[in-house]
N, C-alpha and C positions, 0 to 999 in steps of 0.2 A: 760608206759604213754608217750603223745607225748610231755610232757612239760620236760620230760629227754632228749630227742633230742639234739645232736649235729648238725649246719649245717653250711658244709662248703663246699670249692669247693674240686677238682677232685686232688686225689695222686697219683701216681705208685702205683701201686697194687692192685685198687681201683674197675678193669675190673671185677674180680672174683666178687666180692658182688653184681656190678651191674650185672652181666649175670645171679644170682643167682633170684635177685627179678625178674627179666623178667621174668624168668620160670615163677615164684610164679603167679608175675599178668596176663601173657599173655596167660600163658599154655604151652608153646613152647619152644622149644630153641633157644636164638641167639648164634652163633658159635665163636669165640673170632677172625678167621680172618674176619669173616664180621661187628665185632663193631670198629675193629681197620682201616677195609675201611674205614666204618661211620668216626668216630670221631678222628681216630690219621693219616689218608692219605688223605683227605679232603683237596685241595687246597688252603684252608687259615688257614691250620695250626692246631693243638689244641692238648689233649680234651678240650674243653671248658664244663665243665659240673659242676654242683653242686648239694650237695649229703644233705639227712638227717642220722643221724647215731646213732644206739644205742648205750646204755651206753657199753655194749657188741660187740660195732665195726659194729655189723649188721648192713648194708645197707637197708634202707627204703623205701624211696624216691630220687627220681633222676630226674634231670629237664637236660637235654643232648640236646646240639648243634650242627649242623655241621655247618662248621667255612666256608663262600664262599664268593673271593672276588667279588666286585659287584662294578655297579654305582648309587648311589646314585643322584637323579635330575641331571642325568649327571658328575658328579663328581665321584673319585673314593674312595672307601669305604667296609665296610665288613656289609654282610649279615648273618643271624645267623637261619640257620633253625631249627626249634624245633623237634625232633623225639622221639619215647619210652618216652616219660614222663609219670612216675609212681609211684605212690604210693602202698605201702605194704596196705593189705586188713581191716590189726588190727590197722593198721592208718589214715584211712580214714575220718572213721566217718560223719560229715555234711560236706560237699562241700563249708566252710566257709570265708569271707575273711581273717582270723588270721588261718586258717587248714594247714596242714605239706607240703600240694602240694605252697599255697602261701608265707609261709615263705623260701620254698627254691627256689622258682620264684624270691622273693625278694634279697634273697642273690647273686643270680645269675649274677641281674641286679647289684647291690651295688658293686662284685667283679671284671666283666667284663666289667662293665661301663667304664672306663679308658684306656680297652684293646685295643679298635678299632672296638668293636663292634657294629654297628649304631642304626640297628634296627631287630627283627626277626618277623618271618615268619612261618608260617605251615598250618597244613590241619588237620582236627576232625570232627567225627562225629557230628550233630545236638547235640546228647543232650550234647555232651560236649564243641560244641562249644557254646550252651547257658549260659551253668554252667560260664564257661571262662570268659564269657562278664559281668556276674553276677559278679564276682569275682576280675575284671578287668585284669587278668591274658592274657586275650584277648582283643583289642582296636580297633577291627575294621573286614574289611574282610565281606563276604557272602557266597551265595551257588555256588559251582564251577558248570559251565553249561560243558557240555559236548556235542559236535556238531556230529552228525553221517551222513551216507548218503551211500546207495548202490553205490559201484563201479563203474565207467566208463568207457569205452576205450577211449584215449586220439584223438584228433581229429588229421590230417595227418597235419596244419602249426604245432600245439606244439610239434609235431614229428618232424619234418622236422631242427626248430629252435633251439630246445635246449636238448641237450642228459641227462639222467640220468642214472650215473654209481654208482658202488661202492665204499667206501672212503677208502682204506688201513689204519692200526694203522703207517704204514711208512710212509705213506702220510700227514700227519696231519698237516704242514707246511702251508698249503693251508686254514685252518681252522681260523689260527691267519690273515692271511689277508683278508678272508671275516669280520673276524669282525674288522677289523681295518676301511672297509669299511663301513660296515652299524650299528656299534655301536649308533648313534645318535638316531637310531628310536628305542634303547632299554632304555630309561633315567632312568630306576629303576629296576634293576635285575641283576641274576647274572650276572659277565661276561665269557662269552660262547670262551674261548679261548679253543686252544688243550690242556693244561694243565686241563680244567674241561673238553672236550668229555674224554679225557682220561679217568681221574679218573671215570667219572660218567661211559660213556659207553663200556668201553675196560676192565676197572677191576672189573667192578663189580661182584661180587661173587657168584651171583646168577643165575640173567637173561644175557639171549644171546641178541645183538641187531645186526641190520645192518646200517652200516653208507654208506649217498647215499651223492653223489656230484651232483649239477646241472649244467650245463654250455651251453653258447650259443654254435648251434653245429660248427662253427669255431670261436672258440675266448677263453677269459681266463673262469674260473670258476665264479658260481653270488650268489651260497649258496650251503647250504648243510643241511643235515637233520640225525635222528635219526627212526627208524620203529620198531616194535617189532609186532608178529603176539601171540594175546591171544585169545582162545575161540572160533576160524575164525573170530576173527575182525584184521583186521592192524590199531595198533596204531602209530599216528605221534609222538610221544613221544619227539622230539624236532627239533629245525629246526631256522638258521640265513640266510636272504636274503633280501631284498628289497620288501617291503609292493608290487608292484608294480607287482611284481612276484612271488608272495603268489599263485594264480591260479595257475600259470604255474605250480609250487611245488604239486598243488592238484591232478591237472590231472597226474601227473607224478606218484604220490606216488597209487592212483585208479589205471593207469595202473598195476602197480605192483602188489597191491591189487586184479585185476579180476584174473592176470595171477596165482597168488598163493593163486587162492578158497576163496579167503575172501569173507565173506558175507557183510562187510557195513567197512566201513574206520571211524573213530574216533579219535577228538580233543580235547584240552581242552586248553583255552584260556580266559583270563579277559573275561567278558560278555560287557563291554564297548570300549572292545578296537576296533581299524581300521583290525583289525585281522578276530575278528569276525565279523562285517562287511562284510568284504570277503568270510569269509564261509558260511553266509547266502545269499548271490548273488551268491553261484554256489550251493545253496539246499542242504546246510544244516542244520538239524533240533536237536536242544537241546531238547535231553534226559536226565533234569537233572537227579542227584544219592544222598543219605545223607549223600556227601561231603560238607564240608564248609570250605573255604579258612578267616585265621586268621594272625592277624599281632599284635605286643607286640611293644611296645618303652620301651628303658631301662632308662627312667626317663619318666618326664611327656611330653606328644605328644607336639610336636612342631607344630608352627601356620600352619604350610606348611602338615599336619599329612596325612589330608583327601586327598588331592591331590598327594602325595606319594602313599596311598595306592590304588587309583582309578590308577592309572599309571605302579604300580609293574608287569611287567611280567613274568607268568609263566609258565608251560607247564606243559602236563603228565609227561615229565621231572621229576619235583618238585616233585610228588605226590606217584612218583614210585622208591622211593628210600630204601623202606625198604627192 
């Protein structure tokens, strides 16, 4: 019964029960070095996570974080993404707001509230990001647009101007001082240092990526980006530079695109931001998918809520981390 439930936060030991109910809910396996990527080599530290538990120890429910520091309205602060949040199937029952998935949302909030965790973040399907909002598990967010557009050869000045190379995992040095430079235009997201390309793009466990550098062609570097080729699409999977030279990055990442058979290059960025914008004056066209981007506060939303969450940046990055 669910009213025997124990729930608390995350122990040593704790990995086995949770990889156990993944199986149960997901089908699948997650592998113990890829949850210890997720949630214990994670830039800002943790597990952050909070468990339901039978009188039997069995793991039930699990409401799992990964812990990213970030800027908060320009300030600095921790981001708390939400991933594998699950409930066991004999637990489930009505999608209610006193049900095993909200009391251990609750706990979560009530434990880590003090930790440094400011606000979280994630991505779910439609119907569960309905249920969520129903539930209030969810406070905000919409449908993630998604920008596509067939390839292009880059014209001979953004050739001429600025070269796009490869970024070395040796190299990464380079990385903390583009964002030292254009952090302002990121006021609410992670922060994109070589300590998160790292973690996120070098070790991740699964997928391969390619990290590209842009640079005027005699001068210092002015951004750099992340690509990952799925399907024959090249995804922009992430990318720090100067609003200003967003094209330049497009054309640059399309060149690469035609040269390695891609059929159509693909984004994913706020729908209101200056970003998108830009992708729509060089034609491209939102394909959205029944992705929905969601945001949680660990108490009640702050007056400032709605303009936090219209301003969070986030990328295929965010979305592709499982």
């Amino acid at each position: 019964m669910s009213e025997d439930l124990v729930y608390r936060t995350y122990r040593e030991g704790d990995e086995e029960g949770i990889l156990t109910l993944f199986q149960e809910v997901f089908g699948h396996d997650l592998t113990l070095p890829f949850w210890e990527w997720k949630y214990k080599l994670a830039p800002g530290g943790g597990p952050r996570i909070a468990v339901a538990q039978e009188p039997n120890r069995k793991i039930v429910a699990a409401y799992n974080v990964i812990s990213l520091p970030a800027l908060i309205r320009g300030e600095k602060g921790m981001l708390g993404q939400c991933v594998d949040i699950m409930v066991h199937p004999r637990h489930r029952g009505r999608f209610m707001k006193q049900g095993v998935l909200v009391k251990t949302f609750q706990l979560f909030c009530h434990s880590y509230r003090s930790k440094g965790v400011d606000f979280l973040y994630g991505f779910a399907g439609r119907r569960h990001w309905i249920l969520g909002q129903r539930t209030g598990i969810y406070q905000g967010g919409g449908q993630i647009p998604f920008y596509k557009k067939r390839p292009e050869r880059q014209g001979l000045s953004t050739r001429l101007k600025y070269s796009f190379r490869p970024l070395s995992g040796e190299n990464l040095e380079v990385v903390d001082e583009i964002w030292r430079q254009n952090q302002e235009g990121f006021t609410t997201g992670a922060i994109r240092n070589q300590d998160y390309v790292r973690w996120r793009y070098l070790m991740h466990p699964k997928w391969g990526y390619s990290l590209y550098l842009l640079s005027k062609r005699w001068g210092k570097p002015v951004g750099w980006c992340a690509l990952r080729v799925q399907q024959g699409e090249m995804l922009l999977m992430d990318f720090v530079l100067p609003l200003s030279l967003f094209s330049v990055l497009l054309s640059k990442v399309e060149e690469v695109a035609s040269l390695a058979g891609c059929s159509k290059v693909s984004v994913a960025v706020p729908e209101d931001s200056l970003w998108a914008n830009q992708l729509r004056l060089k034609g491209y066209i939102n394909e959205p998918t029944d992705l929905y981007f969601s945001t949680s506060f660990m108490e009640d939303p702050p007056v400032w809520a709605e303009e936090q969450i219209k301003s969070l940046f986030y990328t295929m990055g965010d979305m592709d981390i499982l």
